[in-house]
C-alpha positions in Angstrom: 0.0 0.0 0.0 1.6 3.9 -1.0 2.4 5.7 2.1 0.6 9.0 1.4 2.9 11.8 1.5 2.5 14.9 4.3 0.7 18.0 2.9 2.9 20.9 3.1 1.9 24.0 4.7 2.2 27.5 2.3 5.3 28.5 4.3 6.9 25.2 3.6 6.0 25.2 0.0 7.8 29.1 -0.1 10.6 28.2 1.9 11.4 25.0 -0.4 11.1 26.9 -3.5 13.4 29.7 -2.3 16.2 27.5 -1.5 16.2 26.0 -4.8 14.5 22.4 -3.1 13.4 20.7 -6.5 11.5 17.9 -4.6 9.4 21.0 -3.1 9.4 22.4 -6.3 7.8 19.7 -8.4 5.1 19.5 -5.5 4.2 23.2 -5.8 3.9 22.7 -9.6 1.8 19.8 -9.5 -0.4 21.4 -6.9 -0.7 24.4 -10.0 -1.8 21.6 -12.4 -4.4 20.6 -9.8 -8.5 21.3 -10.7 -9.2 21.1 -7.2 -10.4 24.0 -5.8 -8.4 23.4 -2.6 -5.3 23.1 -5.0 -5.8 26.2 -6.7 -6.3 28.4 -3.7 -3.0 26.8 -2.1 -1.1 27.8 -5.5 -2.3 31.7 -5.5 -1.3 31.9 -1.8 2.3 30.4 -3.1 2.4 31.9 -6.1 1.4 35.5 -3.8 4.4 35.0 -1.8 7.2 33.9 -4.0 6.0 36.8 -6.8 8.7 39.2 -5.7 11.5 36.9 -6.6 10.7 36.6 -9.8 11.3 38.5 -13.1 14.6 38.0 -12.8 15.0 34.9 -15.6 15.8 35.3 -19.1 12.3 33.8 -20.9 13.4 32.2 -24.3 10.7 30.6 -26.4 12.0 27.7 -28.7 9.6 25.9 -31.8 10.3 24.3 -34.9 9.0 22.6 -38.2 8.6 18.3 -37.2 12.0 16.7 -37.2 13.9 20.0 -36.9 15.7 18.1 -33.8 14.2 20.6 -31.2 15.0 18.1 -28.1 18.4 17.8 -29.4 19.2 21.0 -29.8 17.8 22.0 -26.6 19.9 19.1 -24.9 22.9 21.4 -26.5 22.4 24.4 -26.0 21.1 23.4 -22.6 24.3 21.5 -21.5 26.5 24.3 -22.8 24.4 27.1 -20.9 24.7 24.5 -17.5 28.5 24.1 -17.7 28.5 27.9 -18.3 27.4 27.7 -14.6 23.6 28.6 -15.6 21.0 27.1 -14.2 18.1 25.8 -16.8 14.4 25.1 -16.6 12.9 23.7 -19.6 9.2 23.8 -20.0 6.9 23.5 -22.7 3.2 24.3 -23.8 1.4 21.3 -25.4 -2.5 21.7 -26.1 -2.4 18.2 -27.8 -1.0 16.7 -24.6 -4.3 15.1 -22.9 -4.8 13.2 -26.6 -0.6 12.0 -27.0 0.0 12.2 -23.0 3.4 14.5 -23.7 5.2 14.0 -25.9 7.8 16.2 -24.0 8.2 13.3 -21.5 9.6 11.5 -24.2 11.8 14.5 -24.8 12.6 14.0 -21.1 14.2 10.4 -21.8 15.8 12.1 -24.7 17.4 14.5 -22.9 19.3 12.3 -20.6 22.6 14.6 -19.9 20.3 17.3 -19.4 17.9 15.7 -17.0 20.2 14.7 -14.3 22.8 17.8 -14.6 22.1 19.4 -11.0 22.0 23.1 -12.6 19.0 21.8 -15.0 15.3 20.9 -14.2 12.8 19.5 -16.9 9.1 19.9 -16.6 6.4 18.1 -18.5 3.3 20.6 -19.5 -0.1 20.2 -17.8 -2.4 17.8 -19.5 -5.4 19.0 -21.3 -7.1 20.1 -24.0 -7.5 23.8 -23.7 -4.9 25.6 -24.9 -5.7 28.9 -22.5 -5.2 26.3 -18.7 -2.0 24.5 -20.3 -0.6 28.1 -21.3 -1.5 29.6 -18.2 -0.2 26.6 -16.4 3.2 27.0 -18.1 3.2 30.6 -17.1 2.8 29.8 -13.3 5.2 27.2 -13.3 7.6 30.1 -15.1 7.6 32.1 -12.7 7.8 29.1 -9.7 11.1 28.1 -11.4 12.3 31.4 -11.4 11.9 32.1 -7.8 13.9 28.4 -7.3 16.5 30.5 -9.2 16.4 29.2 -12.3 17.6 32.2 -14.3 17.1 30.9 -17.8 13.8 29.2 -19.1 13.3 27.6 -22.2 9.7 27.7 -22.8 9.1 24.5 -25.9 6.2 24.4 -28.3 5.2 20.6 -28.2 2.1 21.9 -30.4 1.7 24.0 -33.3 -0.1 27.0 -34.7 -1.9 28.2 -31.5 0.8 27.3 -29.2 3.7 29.8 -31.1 1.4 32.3 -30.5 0.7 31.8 -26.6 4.6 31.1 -25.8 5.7 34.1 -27.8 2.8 36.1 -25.4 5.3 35.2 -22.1 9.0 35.0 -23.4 11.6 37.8 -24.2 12.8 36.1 -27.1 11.7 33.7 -29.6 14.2 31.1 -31.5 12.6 29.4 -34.5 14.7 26.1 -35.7 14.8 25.6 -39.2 16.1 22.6 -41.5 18.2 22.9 -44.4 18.0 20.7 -47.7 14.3 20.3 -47.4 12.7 21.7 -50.6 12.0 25.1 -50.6 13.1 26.2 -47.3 10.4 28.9 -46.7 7.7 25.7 -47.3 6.0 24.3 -44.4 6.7 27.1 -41.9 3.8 30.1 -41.7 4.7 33.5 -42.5 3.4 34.2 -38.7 5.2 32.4 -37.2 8.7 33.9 -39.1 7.2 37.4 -37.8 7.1 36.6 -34.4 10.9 35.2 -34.5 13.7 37.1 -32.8 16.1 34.6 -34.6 16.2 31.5 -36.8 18.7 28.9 -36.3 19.3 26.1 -38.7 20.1 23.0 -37.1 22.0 20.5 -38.6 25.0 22.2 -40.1 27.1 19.5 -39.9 28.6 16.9 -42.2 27.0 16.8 -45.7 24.7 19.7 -44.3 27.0 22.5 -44.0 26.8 24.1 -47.7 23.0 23.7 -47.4 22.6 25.0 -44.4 24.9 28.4 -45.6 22.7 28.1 -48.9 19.0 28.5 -46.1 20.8 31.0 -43.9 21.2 33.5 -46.7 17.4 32.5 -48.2 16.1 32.8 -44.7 18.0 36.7 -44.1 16.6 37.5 -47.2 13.0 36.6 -46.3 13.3 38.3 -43.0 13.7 41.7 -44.5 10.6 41.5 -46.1 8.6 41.3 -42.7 8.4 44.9 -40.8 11.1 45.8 -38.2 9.9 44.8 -34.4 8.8 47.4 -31.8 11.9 47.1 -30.3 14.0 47.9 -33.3 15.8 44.5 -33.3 17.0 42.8 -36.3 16.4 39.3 -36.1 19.0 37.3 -37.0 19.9 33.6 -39.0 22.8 31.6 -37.2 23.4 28.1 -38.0 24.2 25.5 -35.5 24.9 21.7 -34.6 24.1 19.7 -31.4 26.2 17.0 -32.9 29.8 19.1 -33.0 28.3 22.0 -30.7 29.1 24.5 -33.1 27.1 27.3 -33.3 26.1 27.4 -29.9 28.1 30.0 -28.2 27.6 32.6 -31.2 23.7 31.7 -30.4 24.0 32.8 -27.3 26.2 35.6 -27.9 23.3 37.0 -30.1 20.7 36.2 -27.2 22.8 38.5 -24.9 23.3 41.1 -27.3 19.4 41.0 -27.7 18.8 41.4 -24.2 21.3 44.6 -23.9 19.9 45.5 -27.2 16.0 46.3 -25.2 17.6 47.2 -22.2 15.1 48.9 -20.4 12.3 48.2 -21.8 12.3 44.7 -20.9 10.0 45.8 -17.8 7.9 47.6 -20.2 7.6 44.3 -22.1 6.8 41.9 -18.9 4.4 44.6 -17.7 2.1 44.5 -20.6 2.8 40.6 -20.9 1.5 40.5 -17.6 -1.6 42.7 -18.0 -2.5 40.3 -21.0 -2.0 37.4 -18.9 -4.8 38.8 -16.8 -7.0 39.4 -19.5 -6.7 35.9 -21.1 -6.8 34.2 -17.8 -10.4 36.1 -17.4 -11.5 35.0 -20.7 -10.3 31.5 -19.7 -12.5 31.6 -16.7 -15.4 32.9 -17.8 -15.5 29.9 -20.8 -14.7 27.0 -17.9 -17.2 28.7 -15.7 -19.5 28.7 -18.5 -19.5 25.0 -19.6 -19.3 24.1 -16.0 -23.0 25.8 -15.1 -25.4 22.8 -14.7 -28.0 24.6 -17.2 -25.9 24.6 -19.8 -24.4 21.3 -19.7 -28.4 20.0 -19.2 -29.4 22.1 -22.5 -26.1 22.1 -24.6 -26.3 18.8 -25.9 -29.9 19.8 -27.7 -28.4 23.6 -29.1 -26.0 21.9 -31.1 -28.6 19.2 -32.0 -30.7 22.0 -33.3 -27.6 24.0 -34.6 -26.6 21.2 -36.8 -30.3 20.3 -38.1 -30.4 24.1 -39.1 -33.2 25.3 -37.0 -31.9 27.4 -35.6 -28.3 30.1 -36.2 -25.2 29.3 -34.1 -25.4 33.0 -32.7 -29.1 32.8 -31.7 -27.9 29.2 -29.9 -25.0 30.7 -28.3 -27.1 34.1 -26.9 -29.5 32.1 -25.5 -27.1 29.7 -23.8 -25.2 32.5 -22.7 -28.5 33.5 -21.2 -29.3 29.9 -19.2 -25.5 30.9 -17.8 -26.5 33.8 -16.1 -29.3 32.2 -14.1 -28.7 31.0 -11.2 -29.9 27.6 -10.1 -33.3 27.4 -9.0 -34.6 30.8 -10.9 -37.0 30.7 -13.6 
């Protein structure tokens, strides 16, 4: 039979996560993932008191076309950054999670060197389906790790499409991986995604690669000054790399830095208005759980989009009238 482990008090929970207690730290986070509503007030009292040693991290979003090598790479770039004397958390955002189970955790296994080097912690993303709870998830846990003084995070995209767009919503800088000697190297990537990139680095320079890969870098510059210049007035820039030989890696981050002294100050100006969005979207978030969650609608729902879908009656006269069941409360007419 398990032996059920203590609950930690709030003070205990801080107090671990403070002094860097990973055990603690994974506990906290799991207690973020929670639906419980126990578990959720818990993790706002935690989250309350470790807020003001946060902010402090370097928040770098990392994505990539399928078989770009992301894991790899991260491995790399991971293991140089931790012998640096960093310390690393990698995260990631998955909405397709609760159908694949996580395909990060797999990363995990992947990422062997990574995973057990003391300076480095490696988190699976929530389960679910809703792309708004794993994001907002993934934010908590961000800023959890940074008051464990993790001072970079590498925020993955598991997903794709919608899950660019909510990492690049809470990082500083976004790294899109490319691969050379695929076709058309501007094929398969969205022109959205390319605009919200600080930087492009083609993996894979290495062996037969390397005269490709210079070949993509060039195509890749070229294609970037077609976008608009960011609000920052940053250039984004197309390095090339290899996890195999390493090289690359330290002109990677080289540019990262330079990027960072590049906004200077208005970094706070950036993670202010992050933050205000934050709220925003975690309000819209509620409001939709709350929503689906009220008894009346989940009784009716079922018959709307029976009705909906036999064309009796529109989608938006469906939806305002569910909207109106929401707002009763039980037991009124």
């Amino acid at each position: 039979m398990a032996i059920k482990r203590k609950r930690l008090s709030i003070n205990e929970y801080v107090e671990g996560i403070l002094q860097g207690n990973t055990v603690v730290l994974s506990r906290a986070i799991t207690i973020i993932e929670s639906s419980l509503d126990t578990d959720q007030f818990l993790a706002e009292e935690v989250l309350k008191q470790v807020l003001p040693n946060t902010g402090v991290s370097k928040r770098m979003g990392i994505t990539g076309v399928p078989g770009v090598g992301k894991s790899t790479f991260i491995e790399a770039m991971g293991m140089y950054l931790v012998e640096n004397g960093h310390k690393l958390a990698v995260l990631a955002v998955d909405p397709s999670s609760q159908r694949s189970r996580g395909s990060i955790l797999g990363d995990k296994t992947r990422m062997e060197q990574l995973s057990h080097h003391p300076n480095a912690y490696i988190r699976p993303s929530a389960t679910g389906s809703s792309l708004g709870g794993v994001a907002n998830k993934t934010r908590e846990t961000m800023l959890l790790c940074e008051a464990a003084g993790y001072e970079i995070i590498f925020i993955e995209t598991v997903g794709v499409g919608q899950s660019e767009v909510a990492v690049k919503g809470m990082v500083d800088f976004f790294l899109l991986l490319m691969l050379a000697g695929a076709g058309d190297e501007l094929q398969g990537i969205k022109k959205g995604i390319m605009e919200m990139a600080d930087a492009i680095a083609i993996t894979k320079a290495d062996q037969d690669n390397i005269k490709a890969s210079k070949k993509a870098k060039v195509e890749y510059q070229n294609a970037l000054h077609l976008f608009p210049p960011t609000n920052t007035g940053w250039t984004p820039q197309v390095l090339t790399c290899s996890a195999i030989t390493n090289e690359g890696l330290e002109d990677i981050w080289k540019m990262i830095e330079d990027y960072y002294q590049h906004i200077g100050n208005e970094l706070e100006s950036i993670r202010k208005h992050q933050s205000i969005n934050w709220m925003h979207e975690t309000i819209g978030y509620l409001l939709k759980q709350n929503f689906y969650n009220a008894p009346q609608v989940a009784e009716k729902i079922a018959d709307f989009e029976r009705k909906v879908g036999m064309g009796q009656i529109t989608p938006q006269a469906a939806a305002r009238e569910l909207m109106d069941l929401a707002k009763q409360k039980n037991g009124d007419s």
